[in-house]
C-alpha positions as MATLAB code, in Angstrom:
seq = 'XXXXXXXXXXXXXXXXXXXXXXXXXXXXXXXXXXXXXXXXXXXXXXXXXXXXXXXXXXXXXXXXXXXXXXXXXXXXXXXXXXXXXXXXXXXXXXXXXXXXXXXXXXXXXXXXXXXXXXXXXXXXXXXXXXXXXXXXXXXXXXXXXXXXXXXXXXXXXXXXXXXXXXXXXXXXXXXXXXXXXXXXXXXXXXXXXXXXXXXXXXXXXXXXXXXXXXXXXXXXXXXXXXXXXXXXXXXXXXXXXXXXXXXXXXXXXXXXXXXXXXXXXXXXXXXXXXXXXXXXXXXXXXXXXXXXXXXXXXXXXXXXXXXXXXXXXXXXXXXXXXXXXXXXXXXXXXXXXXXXXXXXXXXXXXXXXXXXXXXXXXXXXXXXXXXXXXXXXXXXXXXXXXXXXXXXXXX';
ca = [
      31.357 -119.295  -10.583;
      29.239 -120.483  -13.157;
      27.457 -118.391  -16.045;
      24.295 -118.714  -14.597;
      25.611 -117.000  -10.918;
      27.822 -114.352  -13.121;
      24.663 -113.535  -15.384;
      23.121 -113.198  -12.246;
      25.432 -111.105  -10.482;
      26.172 -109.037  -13.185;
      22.826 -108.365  -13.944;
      22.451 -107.194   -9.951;
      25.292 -104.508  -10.168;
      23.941 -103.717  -13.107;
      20.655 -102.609  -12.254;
      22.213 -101.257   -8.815;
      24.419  -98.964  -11.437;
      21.365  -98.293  -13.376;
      19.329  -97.053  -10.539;
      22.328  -94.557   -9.362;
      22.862  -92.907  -12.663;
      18.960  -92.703  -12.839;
      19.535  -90.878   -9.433;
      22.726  -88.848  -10.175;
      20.608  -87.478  -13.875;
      18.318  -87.079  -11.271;
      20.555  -84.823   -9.242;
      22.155  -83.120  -12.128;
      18.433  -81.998  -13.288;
      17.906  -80.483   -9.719;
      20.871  -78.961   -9.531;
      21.116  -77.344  -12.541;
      17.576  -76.049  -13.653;
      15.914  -75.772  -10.072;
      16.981  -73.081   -8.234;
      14.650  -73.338   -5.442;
      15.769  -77.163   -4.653;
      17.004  -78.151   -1.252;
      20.768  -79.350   -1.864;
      20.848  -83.642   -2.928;
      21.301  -85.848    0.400;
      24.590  -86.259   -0.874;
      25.724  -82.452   -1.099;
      27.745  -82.780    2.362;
      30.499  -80.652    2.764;
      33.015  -78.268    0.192;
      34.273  -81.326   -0.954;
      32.108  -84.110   -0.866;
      29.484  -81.984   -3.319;
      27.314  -84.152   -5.894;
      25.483  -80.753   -6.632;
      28.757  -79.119   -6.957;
      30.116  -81.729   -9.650;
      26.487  -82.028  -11.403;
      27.147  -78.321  -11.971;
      30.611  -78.042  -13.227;
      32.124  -78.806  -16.463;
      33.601  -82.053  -15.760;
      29.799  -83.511  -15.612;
      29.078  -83.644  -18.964;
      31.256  -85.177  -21.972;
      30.985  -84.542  -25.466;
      27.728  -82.217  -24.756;
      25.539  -84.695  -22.830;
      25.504  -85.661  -19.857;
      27.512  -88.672  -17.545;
      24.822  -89.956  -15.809;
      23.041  -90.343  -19.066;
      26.230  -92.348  -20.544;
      25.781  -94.212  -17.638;
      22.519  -95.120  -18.328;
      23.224  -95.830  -21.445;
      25.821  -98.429  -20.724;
      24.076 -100.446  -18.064;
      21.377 -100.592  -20.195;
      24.421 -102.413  -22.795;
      25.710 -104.286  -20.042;
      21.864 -106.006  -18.884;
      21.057 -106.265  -23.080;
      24.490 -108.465  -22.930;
      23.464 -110.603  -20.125;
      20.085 -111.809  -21.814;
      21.125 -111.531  -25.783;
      21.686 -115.405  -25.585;
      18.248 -115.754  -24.418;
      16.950 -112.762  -27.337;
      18.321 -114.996  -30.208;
      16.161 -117.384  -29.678;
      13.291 -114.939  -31.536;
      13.149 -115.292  -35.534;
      13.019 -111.477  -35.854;
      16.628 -111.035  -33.492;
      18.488 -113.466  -35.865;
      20.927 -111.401  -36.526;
      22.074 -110.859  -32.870;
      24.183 -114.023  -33.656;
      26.908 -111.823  -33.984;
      27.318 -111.612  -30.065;
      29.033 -114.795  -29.450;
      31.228 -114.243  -26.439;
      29.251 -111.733  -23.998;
      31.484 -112.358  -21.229;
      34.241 -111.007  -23.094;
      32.136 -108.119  -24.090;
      31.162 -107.614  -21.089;
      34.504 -107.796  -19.304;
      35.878 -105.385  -21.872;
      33.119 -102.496  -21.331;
      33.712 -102.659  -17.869;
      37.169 -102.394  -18.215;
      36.844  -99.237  -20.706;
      34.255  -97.799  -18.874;
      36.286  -97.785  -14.975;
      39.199  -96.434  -16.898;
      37.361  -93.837  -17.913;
      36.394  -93.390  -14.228;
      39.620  -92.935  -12.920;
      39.972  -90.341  -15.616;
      36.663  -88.719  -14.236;
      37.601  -88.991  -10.856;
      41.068  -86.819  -11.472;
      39.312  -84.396  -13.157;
      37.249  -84.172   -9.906;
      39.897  -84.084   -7.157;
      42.538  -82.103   -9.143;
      40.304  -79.886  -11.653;
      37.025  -78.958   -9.708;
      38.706  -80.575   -5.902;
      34.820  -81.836   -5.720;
      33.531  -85.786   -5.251;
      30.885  -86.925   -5.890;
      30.339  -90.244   -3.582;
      26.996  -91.868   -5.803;
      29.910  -91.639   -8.621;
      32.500  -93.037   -7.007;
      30.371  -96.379   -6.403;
      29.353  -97.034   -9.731;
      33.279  -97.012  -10.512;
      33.534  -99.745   -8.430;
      30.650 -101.666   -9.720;
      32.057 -100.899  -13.002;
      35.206 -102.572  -12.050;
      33.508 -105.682  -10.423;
      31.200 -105.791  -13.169;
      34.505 -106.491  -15.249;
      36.013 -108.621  -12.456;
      33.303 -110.877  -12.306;
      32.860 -111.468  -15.582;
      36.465 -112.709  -16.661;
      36.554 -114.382  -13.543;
      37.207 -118.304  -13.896;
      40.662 -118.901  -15.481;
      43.589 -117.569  -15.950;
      44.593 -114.922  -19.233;
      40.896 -114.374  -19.676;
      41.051 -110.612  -19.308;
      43.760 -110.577  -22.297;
      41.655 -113.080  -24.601;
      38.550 -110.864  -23.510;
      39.957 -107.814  -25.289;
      40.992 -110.208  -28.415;
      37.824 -111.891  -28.762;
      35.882 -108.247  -28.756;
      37.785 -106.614  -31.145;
      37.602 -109.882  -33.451;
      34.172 -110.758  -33.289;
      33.526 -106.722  -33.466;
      35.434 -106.677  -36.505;
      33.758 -109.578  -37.737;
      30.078 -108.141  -37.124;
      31.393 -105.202  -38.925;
      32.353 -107.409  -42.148;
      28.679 -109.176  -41.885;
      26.707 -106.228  -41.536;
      28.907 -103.388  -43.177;
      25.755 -101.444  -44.196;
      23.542 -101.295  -40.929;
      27.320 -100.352  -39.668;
      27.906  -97.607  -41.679;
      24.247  -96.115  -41.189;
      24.563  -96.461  -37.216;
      28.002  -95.262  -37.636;
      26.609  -91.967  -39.092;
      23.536  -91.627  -37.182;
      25.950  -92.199  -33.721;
      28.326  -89.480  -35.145;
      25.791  -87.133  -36.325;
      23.904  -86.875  -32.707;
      27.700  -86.754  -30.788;
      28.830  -83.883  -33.521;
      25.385  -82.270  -32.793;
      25.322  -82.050  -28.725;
      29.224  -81.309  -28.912;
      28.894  -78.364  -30.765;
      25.299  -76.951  -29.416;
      25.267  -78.174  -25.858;
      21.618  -78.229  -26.108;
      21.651  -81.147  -23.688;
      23.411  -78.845  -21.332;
      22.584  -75.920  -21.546;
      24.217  -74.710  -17.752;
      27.357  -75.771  -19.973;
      26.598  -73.825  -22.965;
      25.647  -70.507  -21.072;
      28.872  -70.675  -18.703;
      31.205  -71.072  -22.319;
      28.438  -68.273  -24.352;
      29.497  -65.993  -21.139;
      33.357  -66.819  -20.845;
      33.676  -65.422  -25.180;
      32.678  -62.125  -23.518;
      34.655  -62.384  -20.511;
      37.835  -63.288  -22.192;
      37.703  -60.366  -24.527;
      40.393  -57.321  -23.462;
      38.276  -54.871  -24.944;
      34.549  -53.856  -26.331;
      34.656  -54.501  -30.476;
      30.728  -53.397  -30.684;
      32.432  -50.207  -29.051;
      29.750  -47.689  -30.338;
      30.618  -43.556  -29.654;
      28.388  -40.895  -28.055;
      25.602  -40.452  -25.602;
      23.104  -42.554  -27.320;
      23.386  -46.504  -27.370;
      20.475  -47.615  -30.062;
      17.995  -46.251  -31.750;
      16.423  -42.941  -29.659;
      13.141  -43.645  -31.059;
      13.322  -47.241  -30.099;
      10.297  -48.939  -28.299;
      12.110  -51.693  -26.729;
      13.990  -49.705  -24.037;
      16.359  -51.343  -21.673;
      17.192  -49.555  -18.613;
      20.656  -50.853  -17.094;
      22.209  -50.208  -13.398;
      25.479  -51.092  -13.805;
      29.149  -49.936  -11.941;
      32.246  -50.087  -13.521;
      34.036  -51.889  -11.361;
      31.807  -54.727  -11.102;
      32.947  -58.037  -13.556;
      29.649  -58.800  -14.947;
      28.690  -55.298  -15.713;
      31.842  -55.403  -18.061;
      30.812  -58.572  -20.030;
      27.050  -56.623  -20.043;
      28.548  -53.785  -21.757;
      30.036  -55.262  -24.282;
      26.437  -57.477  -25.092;
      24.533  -54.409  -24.970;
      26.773  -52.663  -27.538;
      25.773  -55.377  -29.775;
      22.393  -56.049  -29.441;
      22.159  -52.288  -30.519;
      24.153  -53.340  -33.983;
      21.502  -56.182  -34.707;
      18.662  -55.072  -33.589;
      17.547  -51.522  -34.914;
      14.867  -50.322  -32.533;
      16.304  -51.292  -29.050;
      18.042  -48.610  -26.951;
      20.024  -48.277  -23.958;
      19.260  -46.227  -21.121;
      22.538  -46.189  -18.580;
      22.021  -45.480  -14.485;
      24.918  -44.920  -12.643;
      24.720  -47.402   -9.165;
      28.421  -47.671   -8.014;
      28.771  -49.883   -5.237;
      31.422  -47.397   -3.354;
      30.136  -45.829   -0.084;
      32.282  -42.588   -1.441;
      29.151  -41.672   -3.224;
      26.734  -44.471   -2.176;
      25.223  -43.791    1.207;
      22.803  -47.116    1.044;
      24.949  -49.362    1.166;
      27.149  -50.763    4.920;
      29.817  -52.666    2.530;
      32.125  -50.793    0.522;
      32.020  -53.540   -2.406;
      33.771  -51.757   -5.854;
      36.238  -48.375   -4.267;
      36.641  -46.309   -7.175;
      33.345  -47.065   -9.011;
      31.980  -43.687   -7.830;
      35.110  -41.599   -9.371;
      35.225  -43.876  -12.428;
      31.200  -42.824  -12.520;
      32.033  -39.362  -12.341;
      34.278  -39.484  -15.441;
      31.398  -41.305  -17.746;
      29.181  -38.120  -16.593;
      32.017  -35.487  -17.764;
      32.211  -37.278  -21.165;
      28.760  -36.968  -21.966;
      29.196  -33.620  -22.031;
      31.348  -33.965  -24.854;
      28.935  -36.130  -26.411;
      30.580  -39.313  -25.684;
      29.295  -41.341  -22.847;
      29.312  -44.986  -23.920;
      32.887  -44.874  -25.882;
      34.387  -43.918  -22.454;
      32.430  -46.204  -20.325;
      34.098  -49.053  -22.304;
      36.912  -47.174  -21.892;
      36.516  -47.113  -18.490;
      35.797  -50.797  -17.991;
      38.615  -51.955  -19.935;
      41.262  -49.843  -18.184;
      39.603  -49.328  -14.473;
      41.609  -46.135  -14.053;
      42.248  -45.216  -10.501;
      44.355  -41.693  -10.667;
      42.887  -38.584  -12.344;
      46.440  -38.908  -14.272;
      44.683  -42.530  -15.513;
      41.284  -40.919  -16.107;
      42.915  -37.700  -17.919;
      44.971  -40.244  -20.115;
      41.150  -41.470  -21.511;
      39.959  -38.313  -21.965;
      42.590  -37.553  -24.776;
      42.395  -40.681  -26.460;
      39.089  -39.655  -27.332;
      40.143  -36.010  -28.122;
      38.448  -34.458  -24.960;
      38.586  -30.685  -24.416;
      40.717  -31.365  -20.626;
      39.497  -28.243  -18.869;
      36.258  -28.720  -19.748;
      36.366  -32.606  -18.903;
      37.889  -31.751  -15.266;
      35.690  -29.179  -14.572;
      32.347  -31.398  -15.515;
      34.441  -34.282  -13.975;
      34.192  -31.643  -10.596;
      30.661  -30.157  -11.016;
      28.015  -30.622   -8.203;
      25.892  -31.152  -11.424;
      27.747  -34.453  -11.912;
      27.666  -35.165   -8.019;
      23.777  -34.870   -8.072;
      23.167  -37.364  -11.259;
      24.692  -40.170   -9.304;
      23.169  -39.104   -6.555;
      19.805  -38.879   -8.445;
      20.913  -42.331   -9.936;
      21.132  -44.259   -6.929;
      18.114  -42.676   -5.091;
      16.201  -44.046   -8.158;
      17.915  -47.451   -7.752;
      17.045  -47.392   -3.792;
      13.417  -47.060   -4.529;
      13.237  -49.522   -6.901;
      15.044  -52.045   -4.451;
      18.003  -52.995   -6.163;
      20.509  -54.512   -4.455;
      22.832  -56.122   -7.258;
      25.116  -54.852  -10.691;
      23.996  -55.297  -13.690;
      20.423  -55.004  -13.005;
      18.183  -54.298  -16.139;
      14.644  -53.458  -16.956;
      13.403  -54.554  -20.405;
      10.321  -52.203  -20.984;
       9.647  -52.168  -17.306;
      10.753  -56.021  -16.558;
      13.425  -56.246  -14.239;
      16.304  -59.124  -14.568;
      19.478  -59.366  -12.622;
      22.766  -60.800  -13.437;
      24.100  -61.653  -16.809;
      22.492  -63.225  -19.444;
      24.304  -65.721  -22.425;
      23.977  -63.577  -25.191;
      21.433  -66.266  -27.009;
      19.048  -65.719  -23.786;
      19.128  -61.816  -24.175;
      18.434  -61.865  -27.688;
      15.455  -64.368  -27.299;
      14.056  -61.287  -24.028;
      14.344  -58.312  -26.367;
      12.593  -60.156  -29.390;
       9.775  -60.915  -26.809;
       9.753  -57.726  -26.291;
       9.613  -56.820  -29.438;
      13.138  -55.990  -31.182;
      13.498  -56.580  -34.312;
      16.462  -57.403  -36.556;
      18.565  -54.709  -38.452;
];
């Protein structure tokens, strides 16, 4: 094949590569920031999931994401196949330092399907997703390389010679340009590693996992009043101790109190456990009503929100468990069992969950920020940025 036909067929797969990783960022945009968009065309089963890969970890690397490294090297890959042509301009002079393109060429498509291969393990063995527009520009990655050491023999070796020598060699030539771009290249890559700004589906899954990973609530604050009880910026929660999320609420809400000094917490009991819970077909959380019961008996020793992270962290499921709580925070025990006992405490969740009826809620944790409802868990960044809207103010 002569370099004319391999310019010209590289330069096809190329732009064929260019346009799918314009359609997989594309896909990754949809299916990460639009939640009312209709699954991608090639979303078609468990496994064979484009949406499900553009949304996992494995989709992004060193904080930005693959299809915009892909992009970014078919863009290299079609700058190769016309820099011959480029030098030809006074002002591109010093592009004389690509001599052997076909060797560049071959290399980059080399690096870049090994790099594919890695990509596609991660996908079959991490996330046990594929995505199929990904598997093909593999391949054209591969006969990108293919094509252009094709011709005679021990070309693929002198390929990888030839780059890192004339590399080397540009590097000698033009050591300052080298060292700025150097910088500048590590200085964006240090910056979207460690801030995930350029995906930020990434960075609110990890700012969620710090909470979830913790054993136990170190903004743990004691008594029946979270915040400030003259606070203006009011947050009223529906949570159940049972449920996952509301735990990794808890522990957010006990901070935001510590930073921000006139925000307070307002705690509705809405165990999903059809012991207590007659609005609900699905008994979702057992135990969440009894575990409510004991949060309502502590705040009559003045000590609500100590033993609702209590009661998160240890999910007690005997009254042996729950009495076990009650003196680690030096509860009177009569007292505690016969509040625990009380139709008083019976009719606050009652009165809890008729409230949460009539307002229509239908999930844990469930929050109203001065009378604005949001549901689910929030990265703690995100919550911080609602109450400040709101008004909160830093300590």
């Amino acid at each position: 094949m002569n370099i004319n036909k391999k310019n010209t067929a590289i330069q096809i797969l190329a732009l064929l590569g260019l346009g799918l990783s314009i359609k997989l960022a594309c896909i990754y945009y949809t299916a990460n920031y639009d939640q009312y968009a209709l699954s991608s065309f090639c979303s078609i089963n468990e496994f064979v999931d484009c949406d499900g890969v553009a949304r996992s970890s494995v989709s992004q690397f060193w904080g930005i994401p693959l299809a915009y490294w892909g992009i970014f090297f078919y863009l290299i890959i079609l700058f190769l196949t016309v820099v011959e042509k480029l030098k030809n301009f006074r002002f591109l002079k010093f592009l004389d330092v690509f001599k052997k393109t076909e060797a560049y060429i071959t290399t980059l498509g080399t690096i870049a399907f090994l790099c594919s291969m890695v990509l596609a393990g991660l996908s079959l063995f991490k996330i046990q997703k594929l995505c199929i527009l990904c598997v093909i520009t593999y391949f054209i990655d591969l006969i990108i390389a293919l094509i252009a050491c094709s011709g005679r023999p021990g070309v693929f070796v002198d390929s990888i010679k030839s780059t890192v020598i004339d590399f080397v060699d540009g590097v000698k030539k033009y050591t300052k340009t080298f060292i700025v771009l150097l910088i500048l290249a590590v200085s964006f890559l240090c910056y979207s590693g460690i801030t995930d700004n350029f995906v930020p589906h990434i960075k609110k899954s990890k700012s969620i996992l710090k909470y979830r990973k913790m054993t136990y609530n170190p903004y743990r604050v004691k008594g029946n009043i979270l915040g400030n009880e003259k606070a203006d910026v009011v947050i009223e929660l529906y949570s159940d101790y049972v449920c996952a999320l509301c735990y990794i609420h808890n522990i957010m809400l006990h901070q935001v109190v510590r930073e921000f000094s006139n925000v307070k917490v307002v705690h509705y009991n809405f165990p999903f456990d059809k012991e207590c819970n007659p609005y609900i077909s699905v008994n979702m959380h057992p135990n969440a009503c009894f575990m409510s019961r004991g949060a309502i008996a502590a705040k009559h020793q003045n000590n609500y929100w100590e033993m609702s992270s209590l009661l998160y962290e240890n999910q007690p499921k005997t009254m042996n468990d729950m009495l076990k709580l009650a003196d680690k925070l030096g509860f009177d025990r009569e007292k505690f069992i016969k509040d625990f006992q009380s139709k008083d405490t019976e009719r606050q969740i009652e009165a809890d969950l008729k409230k949460a009826d009539e307002l229509g809620l239908d999930a844990t944790p469930t929050m109203f920020i001065n009378g604005e409802k949001f549901v689910g868990v929030k990265p703690y960044y995100e919550l911080k940025d609602l109450l400040i809207k709101h008004g909160a103010k830093h300590k």
